[in-house]
N, C-alpha and C positions, 0 to 999 in steps of 0.2 A: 593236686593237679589231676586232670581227667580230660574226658571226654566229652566234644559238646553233643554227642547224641546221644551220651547218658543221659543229657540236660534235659534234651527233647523230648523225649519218651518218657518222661516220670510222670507229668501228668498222666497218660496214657497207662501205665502200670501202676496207679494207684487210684481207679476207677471201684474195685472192690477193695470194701476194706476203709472205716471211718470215713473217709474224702466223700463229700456228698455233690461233688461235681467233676466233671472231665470237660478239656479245654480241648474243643474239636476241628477247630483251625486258628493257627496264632501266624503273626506276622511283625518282622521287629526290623528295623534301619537304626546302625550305629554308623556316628561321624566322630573320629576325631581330630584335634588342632592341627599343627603342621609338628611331625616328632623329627627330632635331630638325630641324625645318623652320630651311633658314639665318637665313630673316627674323624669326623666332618663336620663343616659347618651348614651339609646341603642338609633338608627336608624332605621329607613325606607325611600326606595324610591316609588314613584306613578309614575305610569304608567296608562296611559290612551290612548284609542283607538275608534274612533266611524267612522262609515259608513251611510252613507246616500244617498238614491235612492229615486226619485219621477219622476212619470209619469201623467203629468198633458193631459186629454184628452178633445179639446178644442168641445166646442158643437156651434149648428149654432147660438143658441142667444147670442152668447157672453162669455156665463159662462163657467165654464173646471170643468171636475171632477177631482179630485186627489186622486192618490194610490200613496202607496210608503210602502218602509221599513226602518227602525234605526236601525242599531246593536253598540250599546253599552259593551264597557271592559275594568273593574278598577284590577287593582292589587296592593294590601301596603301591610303591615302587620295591623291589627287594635288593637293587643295588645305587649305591649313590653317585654313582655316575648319570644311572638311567633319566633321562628328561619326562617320559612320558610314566604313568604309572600304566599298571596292568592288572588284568583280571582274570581269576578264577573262581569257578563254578564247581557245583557236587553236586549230586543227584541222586539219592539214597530212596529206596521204594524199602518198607516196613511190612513184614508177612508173618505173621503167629498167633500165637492164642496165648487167653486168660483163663484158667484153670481153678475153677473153685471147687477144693478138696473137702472142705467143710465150712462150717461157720466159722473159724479161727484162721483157718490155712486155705491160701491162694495162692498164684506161680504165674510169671509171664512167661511166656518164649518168643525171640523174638530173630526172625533170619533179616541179616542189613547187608541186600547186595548194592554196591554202590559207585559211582562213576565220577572220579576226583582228577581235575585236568584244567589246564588254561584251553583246551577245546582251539588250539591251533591250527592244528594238521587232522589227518586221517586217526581213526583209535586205535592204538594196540594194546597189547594186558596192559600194558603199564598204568593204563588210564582206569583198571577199575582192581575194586576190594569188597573185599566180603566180609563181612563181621557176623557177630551175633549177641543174647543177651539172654542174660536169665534173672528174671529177676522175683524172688518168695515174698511173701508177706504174712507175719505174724502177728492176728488182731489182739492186745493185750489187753484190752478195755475201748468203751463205746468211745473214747476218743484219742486215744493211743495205738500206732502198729508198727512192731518193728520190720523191716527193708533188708534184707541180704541177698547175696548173689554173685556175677561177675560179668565183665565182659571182655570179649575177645576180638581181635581186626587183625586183618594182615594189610597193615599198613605199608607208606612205599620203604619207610626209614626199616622196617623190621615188624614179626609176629609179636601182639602190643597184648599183655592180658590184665586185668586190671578186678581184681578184688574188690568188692567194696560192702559199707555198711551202714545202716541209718534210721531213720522213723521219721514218721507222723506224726502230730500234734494239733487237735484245735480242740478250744474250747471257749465258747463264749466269743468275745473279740478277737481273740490270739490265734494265729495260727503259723505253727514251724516246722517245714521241709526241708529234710538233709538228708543226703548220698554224701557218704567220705569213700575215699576223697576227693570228691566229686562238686559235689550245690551245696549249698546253705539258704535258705530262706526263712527269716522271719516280717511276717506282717501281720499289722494290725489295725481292724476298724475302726475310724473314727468316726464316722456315721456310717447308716447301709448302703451308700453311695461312692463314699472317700476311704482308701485304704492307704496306708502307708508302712514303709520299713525300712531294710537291710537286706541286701543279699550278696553273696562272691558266686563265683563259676571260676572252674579248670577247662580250660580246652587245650586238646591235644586234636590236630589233622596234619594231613598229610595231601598234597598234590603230586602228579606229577606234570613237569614243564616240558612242551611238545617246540617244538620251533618257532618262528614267526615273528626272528629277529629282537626279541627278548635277551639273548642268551651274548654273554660275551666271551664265550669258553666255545668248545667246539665240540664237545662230547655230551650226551644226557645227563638230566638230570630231576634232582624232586625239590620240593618245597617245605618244608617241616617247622608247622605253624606250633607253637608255644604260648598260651596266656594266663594270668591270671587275673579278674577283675571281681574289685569290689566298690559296690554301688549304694545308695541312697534313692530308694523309687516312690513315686505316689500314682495313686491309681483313683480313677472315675470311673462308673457305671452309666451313665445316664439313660440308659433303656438295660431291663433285667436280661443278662447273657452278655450283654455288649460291653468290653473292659479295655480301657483306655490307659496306659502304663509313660510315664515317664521317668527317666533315670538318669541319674547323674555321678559317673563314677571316677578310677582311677586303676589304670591296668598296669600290674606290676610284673616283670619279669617278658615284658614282650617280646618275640621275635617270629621272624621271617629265614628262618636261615635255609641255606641253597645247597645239595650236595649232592655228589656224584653218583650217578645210579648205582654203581659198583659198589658203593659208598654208606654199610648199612651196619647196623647193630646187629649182636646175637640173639637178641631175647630180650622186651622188655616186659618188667614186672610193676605196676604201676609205679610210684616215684623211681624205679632202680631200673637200670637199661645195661645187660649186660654188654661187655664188649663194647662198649662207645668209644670207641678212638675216633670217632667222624672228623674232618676237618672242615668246618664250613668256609664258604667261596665266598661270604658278605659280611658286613657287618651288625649288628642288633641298632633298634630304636632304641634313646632314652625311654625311660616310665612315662605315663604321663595320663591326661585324664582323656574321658568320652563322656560323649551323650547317648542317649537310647530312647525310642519310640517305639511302645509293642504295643500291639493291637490284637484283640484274643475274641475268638465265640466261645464262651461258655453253655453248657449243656449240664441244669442242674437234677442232679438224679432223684 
């Protein structure tokens, strides 16, 4: 389990270093069925939507800075009472640098200030976090590197840090992306047009919920989103740079769960969350499957 702007940002920090492409704006829409609240016989469906833009600016020693932005947007119901579903929005801006130390060794750094809210009311802190990321890279061979590093957020549930570790792989047809415990990606050419594979993600986010009659409690509170999905994708080219992604997966362990601002962990350490005596105010969605439409510019190097 992780984070989805680990997710994000991998193509982006692994732009040096075997990968002979970076993907310089991606754009993806998931829908899922109608999922059965576990207490109930009511439903909701999830929707989801993210964008993504980077402008990596290459400098003469080798290294690039990077800018960019993430727009983030969920809609479910999170209680099953609720008749209407609701939406929230993120908003993370990306500022750092790629650092090539030599022909072996490279380094991302990456500051992730970020705006996580149903964007009800007026903003106060609540409404934003700050994270960060580091992410090394060790070229083992012209097609092999391995990926270590961590990353950190002060999320609304608690200060979230999350360790991780992984590599690189292509050669010929093959090629496999993994961040633990984080992505997993393998895919593989079937012509230079049609690609297909496997892949899971972890996301871990966090909102917080402003007013505007959402709420059937009377005090603040935050959103603390949990998934794991593992997918089936094929993908089309039909003009070079231009990637067309369909997916079809099954998201295990979902939830939406709702809890008091007061209401917060000591520490988490990627799967382990000190102090978690939270008690949530809703209840989880059954498992259940998705669709996905990503759409991506590639920029091959």
């Amino acid at each position: 389990m992780n984070l989805l702007k680990i997710l994000i940002l991998v193509a982006v920090c692994n732009v040096a270093q075997a990968q002979d492409y970076v993907d310089l704006a991606t754009a993806e829409y998931t829908k899922t069925p109608q999922n059965q609240f576990d207490s109930s016989l009511n439903t909701s469906s999830v929707q989801k939507a993210n964008i993504n833009l980077t402008a990596p600016v290459k400098l003469k020693n080798g290294s690039s800075l990077l800018f960019g932005v993430v727009y983030d947007r969920l809609q479910t119901k999170l209680f099953e009472q609720q008749e209407d579903e609701v939406s929230f929005s993120a908003y993370t801006l990306k500022l750092g640098i790629n650092v090539k130390y030599s022909d072996k060794w490279s380094a991302t750094y990456l500051l992730l200030p970020k705006m996580a809210s149903n964007f009800e009311e007026s903003l106060t802190k609540n409404d934003y976090q700050i994270g960060g990321i580091i992410l090394a890279k060790l070229k083992k061979s012209e097609h092999f590197n391995y990926k270590f590093g961590a990353y950190i957020n002060g999320d609304r549930f608690g200060s979230f840090l999350v360790p991780f570790f992984g590599g690189y792989y292509q050669k010929n047809k093959l090629e496999i992306d993994a961040i633990i415990p984080s992505y997993a990606k393998i895919n593989y050419s079937i012509t230079p047009k049609v690609t297909a594979g496997v892949n899971w993600r972890a996301t871990v986010k966090s909102y917080n919920i402003q007013g505007g009659g959402i709420s059937i409690y009377t005090y603040p509170f935050y959103m603390h989103h949990l998934s794991n999905e593992i997918a089936a994708h094929i993908g089309y080219e039909p003009i070079k740079g231009v990637i067309i992604r369909g997916l079809a997966g099954v998201s295990l362990g979902r939830s939406f769960r709702v809890y008091q601002n007061n209401d917060k962990i000591d520490f988490g350490l990627s799967l382990v969350r000190f102090g978690d005596d939270r008690v949530p105010l809703n209840t989880d969605f059954e498992n259940g499957a998705f669709g996905r439409l990503e759409l991506a510019y590639r920029f091959y190097l």
